[in-house]
C-alpha positions in Angstrom: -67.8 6.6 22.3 -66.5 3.0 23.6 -63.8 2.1 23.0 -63.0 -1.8 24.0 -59.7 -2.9 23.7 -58.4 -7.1 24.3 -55.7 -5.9 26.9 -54.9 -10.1 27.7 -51.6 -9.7 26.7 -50.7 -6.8 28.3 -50.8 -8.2 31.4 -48.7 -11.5 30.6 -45.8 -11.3 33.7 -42.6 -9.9 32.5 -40.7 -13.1 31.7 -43.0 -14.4 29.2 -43.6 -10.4 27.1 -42.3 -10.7 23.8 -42.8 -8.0 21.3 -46.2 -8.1 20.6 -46.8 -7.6 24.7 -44.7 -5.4 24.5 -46.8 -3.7 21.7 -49.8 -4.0 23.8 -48.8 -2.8 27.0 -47.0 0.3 25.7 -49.5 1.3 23.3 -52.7 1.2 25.7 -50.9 2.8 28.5 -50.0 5.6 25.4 -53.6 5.6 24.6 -54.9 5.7 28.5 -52.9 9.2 28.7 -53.9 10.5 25.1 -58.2 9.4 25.0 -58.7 12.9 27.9 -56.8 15.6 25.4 -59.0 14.1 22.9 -62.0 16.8 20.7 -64.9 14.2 22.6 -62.7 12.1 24.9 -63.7 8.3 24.4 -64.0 5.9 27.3 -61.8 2.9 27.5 -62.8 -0.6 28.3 -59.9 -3.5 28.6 -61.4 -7.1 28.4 -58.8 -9.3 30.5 -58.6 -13.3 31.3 -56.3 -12.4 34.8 -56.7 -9.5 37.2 -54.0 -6.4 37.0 -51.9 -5.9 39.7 -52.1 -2.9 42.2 -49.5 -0.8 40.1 -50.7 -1.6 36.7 -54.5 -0.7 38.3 -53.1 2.6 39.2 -51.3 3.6 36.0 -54.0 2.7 34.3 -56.5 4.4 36.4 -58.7 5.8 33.3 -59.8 2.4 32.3 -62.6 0.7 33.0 -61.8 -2.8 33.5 -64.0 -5.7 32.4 -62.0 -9.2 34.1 -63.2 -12.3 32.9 -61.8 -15.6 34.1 -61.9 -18.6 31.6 -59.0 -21.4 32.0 -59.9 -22.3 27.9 -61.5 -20.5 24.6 -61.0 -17.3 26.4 -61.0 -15.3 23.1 -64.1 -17.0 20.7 -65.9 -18.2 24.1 -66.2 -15.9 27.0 -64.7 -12.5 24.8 -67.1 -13.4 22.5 -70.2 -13.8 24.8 -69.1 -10.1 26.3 -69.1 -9.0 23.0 -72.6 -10.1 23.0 -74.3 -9.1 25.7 -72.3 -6.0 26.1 -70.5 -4.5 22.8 -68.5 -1.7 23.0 -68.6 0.7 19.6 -65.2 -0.5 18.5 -62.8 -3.6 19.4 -59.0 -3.1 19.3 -57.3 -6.1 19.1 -53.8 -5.1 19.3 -51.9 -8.5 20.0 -54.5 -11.4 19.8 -57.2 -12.6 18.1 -60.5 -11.0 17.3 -63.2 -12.9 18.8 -65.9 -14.9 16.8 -68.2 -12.3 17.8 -67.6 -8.9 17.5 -69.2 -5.7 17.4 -69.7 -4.0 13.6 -66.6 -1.8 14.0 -63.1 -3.7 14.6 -59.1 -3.0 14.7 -56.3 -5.2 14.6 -53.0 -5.5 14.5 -51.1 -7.7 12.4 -47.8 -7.8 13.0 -45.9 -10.1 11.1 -46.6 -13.3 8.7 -43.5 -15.0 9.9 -45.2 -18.0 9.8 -45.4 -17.8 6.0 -41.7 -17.1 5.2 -40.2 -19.5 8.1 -42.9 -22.3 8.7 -40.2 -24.6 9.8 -39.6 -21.7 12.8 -43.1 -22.6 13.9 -45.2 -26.0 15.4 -47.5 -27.2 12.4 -50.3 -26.6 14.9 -49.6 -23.0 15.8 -48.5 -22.7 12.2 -51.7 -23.3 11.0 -53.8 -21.5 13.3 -51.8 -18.2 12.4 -52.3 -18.8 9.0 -56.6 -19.3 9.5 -56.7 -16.6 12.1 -54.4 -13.7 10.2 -56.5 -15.1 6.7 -59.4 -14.5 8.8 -58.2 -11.2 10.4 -57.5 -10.1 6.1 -61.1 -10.4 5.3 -63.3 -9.6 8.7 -61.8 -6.8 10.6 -62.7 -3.4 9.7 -59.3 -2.1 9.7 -55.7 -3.4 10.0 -52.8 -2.1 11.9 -49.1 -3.3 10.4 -46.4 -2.2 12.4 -44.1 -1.5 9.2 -44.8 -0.7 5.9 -42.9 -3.9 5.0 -45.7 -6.0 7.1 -47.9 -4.2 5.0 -46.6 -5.0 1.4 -46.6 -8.9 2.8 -50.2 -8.8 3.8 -51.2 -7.4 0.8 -48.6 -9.3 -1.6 -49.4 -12.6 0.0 -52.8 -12.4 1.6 -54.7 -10.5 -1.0 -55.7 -8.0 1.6 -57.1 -4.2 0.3 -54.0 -2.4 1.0 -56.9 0.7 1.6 -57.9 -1.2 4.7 -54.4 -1.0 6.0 -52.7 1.6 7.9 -49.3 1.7 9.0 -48.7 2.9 12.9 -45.0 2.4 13.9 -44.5 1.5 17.7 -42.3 3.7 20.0 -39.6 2.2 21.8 -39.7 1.0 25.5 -39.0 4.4 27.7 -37.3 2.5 30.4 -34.4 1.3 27.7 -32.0 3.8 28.1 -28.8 4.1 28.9 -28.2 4.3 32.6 -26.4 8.0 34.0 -24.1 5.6 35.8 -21.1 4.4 34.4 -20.2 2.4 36.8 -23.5 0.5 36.9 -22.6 -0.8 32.6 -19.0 -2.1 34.4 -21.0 -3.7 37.4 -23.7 -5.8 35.5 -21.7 -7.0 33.0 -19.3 -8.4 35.7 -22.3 -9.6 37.3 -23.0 -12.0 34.5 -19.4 -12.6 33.9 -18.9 -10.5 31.1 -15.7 -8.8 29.6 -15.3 -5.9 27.2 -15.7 -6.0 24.1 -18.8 -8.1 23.7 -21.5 -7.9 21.2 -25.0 -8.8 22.8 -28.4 -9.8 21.0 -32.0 -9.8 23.1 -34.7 -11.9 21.6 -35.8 -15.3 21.7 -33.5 -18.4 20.8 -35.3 -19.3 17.6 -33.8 -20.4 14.3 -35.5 -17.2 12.4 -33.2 -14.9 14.4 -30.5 -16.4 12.4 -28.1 -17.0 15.6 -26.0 -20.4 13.9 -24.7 -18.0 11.2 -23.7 -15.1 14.1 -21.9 -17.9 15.5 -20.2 -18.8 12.7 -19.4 -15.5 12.0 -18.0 -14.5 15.3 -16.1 -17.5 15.4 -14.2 -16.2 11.8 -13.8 -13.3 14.1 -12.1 -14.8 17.2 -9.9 -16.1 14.2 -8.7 -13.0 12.2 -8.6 -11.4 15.5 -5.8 -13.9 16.9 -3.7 -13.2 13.6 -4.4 -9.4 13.6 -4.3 -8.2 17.3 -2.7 -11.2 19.2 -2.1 -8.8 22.2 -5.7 -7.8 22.6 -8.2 -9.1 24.2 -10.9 -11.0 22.4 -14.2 -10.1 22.1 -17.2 -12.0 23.7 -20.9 -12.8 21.9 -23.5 -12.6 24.7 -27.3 -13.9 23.7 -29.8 -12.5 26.3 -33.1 -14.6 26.0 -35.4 -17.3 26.3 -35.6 -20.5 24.7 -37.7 -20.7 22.2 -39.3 -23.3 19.3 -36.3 -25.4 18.0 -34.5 -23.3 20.5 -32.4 -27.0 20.6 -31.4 -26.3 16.5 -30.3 -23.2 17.8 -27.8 -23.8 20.8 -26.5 -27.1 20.0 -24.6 -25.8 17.1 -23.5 -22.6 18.6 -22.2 -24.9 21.8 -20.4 -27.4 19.0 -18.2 -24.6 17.6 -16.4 -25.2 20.8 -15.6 -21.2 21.6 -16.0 -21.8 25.1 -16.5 -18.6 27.1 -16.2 -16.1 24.1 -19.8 -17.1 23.6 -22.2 -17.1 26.9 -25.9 -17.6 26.7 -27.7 -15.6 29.5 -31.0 -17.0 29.0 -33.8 -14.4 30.4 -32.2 -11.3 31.7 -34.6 -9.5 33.5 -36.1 -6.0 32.5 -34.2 -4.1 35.1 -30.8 -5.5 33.6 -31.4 -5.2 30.1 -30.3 -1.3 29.4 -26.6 -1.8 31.3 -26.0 -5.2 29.7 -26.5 -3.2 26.2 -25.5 0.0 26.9 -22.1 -1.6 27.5 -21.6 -3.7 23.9 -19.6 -2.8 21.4 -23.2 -3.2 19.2 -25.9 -5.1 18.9 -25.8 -7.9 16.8 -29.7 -8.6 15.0 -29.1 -9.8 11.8 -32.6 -11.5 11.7 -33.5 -14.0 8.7 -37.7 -12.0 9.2 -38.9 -9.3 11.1 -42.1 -7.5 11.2 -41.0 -4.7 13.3 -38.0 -5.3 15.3 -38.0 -3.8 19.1 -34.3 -4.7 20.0 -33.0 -2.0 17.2 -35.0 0.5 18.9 -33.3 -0.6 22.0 -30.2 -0.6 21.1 -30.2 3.2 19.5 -32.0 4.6 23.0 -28.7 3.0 24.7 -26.6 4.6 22.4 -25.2 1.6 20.9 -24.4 1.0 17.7 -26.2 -1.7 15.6 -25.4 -4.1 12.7 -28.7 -6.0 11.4 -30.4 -7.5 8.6 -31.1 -5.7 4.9 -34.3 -8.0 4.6 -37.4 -7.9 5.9 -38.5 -4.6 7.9 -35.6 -4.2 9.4 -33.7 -1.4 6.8 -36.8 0.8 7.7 -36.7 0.2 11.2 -33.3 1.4 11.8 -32.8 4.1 9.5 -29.6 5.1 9.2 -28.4 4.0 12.5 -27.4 0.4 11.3 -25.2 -1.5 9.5 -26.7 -3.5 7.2 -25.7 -6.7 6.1 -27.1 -9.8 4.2 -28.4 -11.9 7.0 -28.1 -15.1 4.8 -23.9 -14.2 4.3 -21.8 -15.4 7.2 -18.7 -13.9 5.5 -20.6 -10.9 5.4 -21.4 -10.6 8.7 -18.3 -11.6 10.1 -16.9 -8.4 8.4 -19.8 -5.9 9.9 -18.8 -7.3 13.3 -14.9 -6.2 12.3 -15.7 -2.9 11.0 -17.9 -2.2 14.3 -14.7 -3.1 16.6 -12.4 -1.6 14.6 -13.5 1.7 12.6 -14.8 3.8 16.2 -15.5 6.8 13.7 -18.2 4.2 11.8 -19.4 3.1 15.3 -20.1 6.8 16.3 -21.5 7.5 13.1 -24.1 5.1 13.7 -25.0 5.8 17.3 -25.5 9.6 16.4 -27.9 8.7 13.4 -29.4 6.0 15.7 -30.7 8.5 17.7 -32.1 10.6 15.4 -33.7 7.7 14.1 -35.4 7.6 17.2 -37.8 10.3 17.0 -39.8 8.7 14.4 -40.9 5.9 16.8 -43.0 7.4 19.9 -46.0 5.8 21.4 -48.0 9.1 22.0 -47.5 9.1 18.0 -48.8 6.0 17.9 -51.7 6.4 19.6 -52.4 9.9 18.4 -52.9 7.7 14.8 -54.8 4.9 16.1 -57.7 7.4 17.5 -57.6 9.5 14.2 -57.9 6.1 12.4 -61.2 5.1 14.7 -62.2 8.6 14.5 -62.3 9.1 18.1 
């Protein structure tokens, strides 16, 4: 059996992976180790637009690669015409689009209809072209991967999609985000980005859905109960790790016009290598995102032992388990006093770091893939 799998995303350089290249990479490397235990092992094709480098050809030494250049229409032009002339028996599409053509027997992933409950977080032209390629993805592919069982009630509550042609497959979290054996190396990096204890830290892209106005607003009703109640203390700082994104401007202009100076620092893109120090050293991290189909930074965040406050919307409840505090991500008061109670009450904080990483044993991508083979049969 062939299995073909759009591995285009996978090998986007790290500074532009998100969470669904994330997804991608983690989940065919997971499926690379897992296809020779299998009953009848399948062979693995990956369909790229850019060559892998030397490592990634080397860890992924089981895979035969099919590299096909094409500066435009990559997917419904030259994907296609391989599709074509040389099918494999099943195409996984885990972060893209399924081509135009296609063999008979197809799996996606869908991973969140964002689009639909913020469309002012997106361009109207990418906006629209989500909403005619996940339509499309609803009535064409065989199967559909959600990566929550909260994407999964969406696709079927607003897309009409046959909730028997869904299965839900949670991600694992990224083995390299953990929390580093050396002390000394969380004390180190922070003061490397000029950061002091206590800070709260968010990862993600600087996008209006992530809610990041409101955390503001909160921590700045913070800084201000915290000047009446422990004068003698040093204040805490909020630290936003990421890359700009669409709107990003909606974002940071109001942030920068609560005038909190240095109590709020915006890193921009922290590279991989930084991220579990920077984290492992907050006091929490702060996600209290307005829509989330999955939600990789909680993950994160238990694996580093840190305790988390987020959002009681969306996926992100199921995500974290009982390793969060959750709040109501439309509630700045609200907020404000889950960012208190994780400063102030260290017997809460614990609390949540030790059912964090319990939580974290649901979420493996050896799991994962183990459930996408049984789902293709393979």
């Amino acid at each position: 059996m062939l299995l073909g799998i759009d591995a285009s995303r996978a090998l986007r350089p790290a500074s532009q992976r998100t969470g669904t290249e994330l997804y991608s990479r983690q989940l065919i490397e997971a499926l690379l180790r897992l296809a020779p235990t299998r009953p009848a092992p399948p062979s693995l094709r990956l369909y790229t637009d850019v060559a892998p480098d030397q490592t990634t050809r080397q860890a992924w030494a089981g895979a035969d690669w099919r590299i096909i250049p094409s500066p435009r229409l990559w997917t419904h032009a030259r994907l296609s015409l391989e599709m074509l002339r040389r099918p494999p028996d099943v195409l996984f599409v885990p972060a893209h689009v399924l081509p135009l053509w296609r063999p008979r027997r197809t799996l996606v992933t869908i991973h969140d209809l964002g689009y639909l409950f913020f469309p002012q977080a997106h361009p109207l032209r990418q906006r629209l072209y989500l909403d005619l390629t996940t339509r499309w993805h609803g009535r064409v592919a065989t199967h559909i991967l959600a990566d929550s069982h909260a994407t999964a009630h969406d696709l079927t509550r607003r897309l009409g999609v046959d909730a028997r042609r869904i299965s839900v497959v949670y991600p694992g979290f990224t083995p390299t985000m953990q929390r580093p054996a050396d002390p000394s190396l969380l004390q180190r990096t922070a003061a490397a980005y000029g950061l002091s204890a206590p800070y709260f830290f968010y990862v993600g892209t600087l996008q209006p859905r992530k809610n990041l106005v409101r955390v503001a607003q909160a921590f700045a009703h913070l800084l201000t109960r915290w000047a009446a109640e422990r004068p003698d203390a040093a204040p805490p700082q909020l630290v936003l790790a990421g890359k700009p994104g669409w709107l990003s401007d909606q974002v940071l202009a109001p942030i920068r016009g609560l005038g909190l100076g240095d109590q709020v620092r915006i890193l921009g893109y922290v590279p991989q290598t930084d991220l579990p120090a920077l984290l492992s050293g907050a006091a929490a991290l702060v996600f209290p995102s307005l829509y989330e189909g999955f939600g990789f930074p909680i993950l994160e965040a238990q694996a580093c032992g840190v305790p988390v406050l987020t959002s009681s919307t969306s996926s992100c409840p199921e995500v974290a388990g009982a390793g969060a505090l959750l709040v109501d991500p439309h509630d700045t008061d609200a907020i404000a006093a889950g960012l208190w109670r994780l400063l102030t009450e260290p017997a809460l904080a614990q609390s949540l770091i030790a059912h964090g990483q319990h939580n974290l044993r649901r979420f493996r991508w050896e799991i994962a893939a183990q459930q996408v083979f049984d789902i293709l049969q393979l």
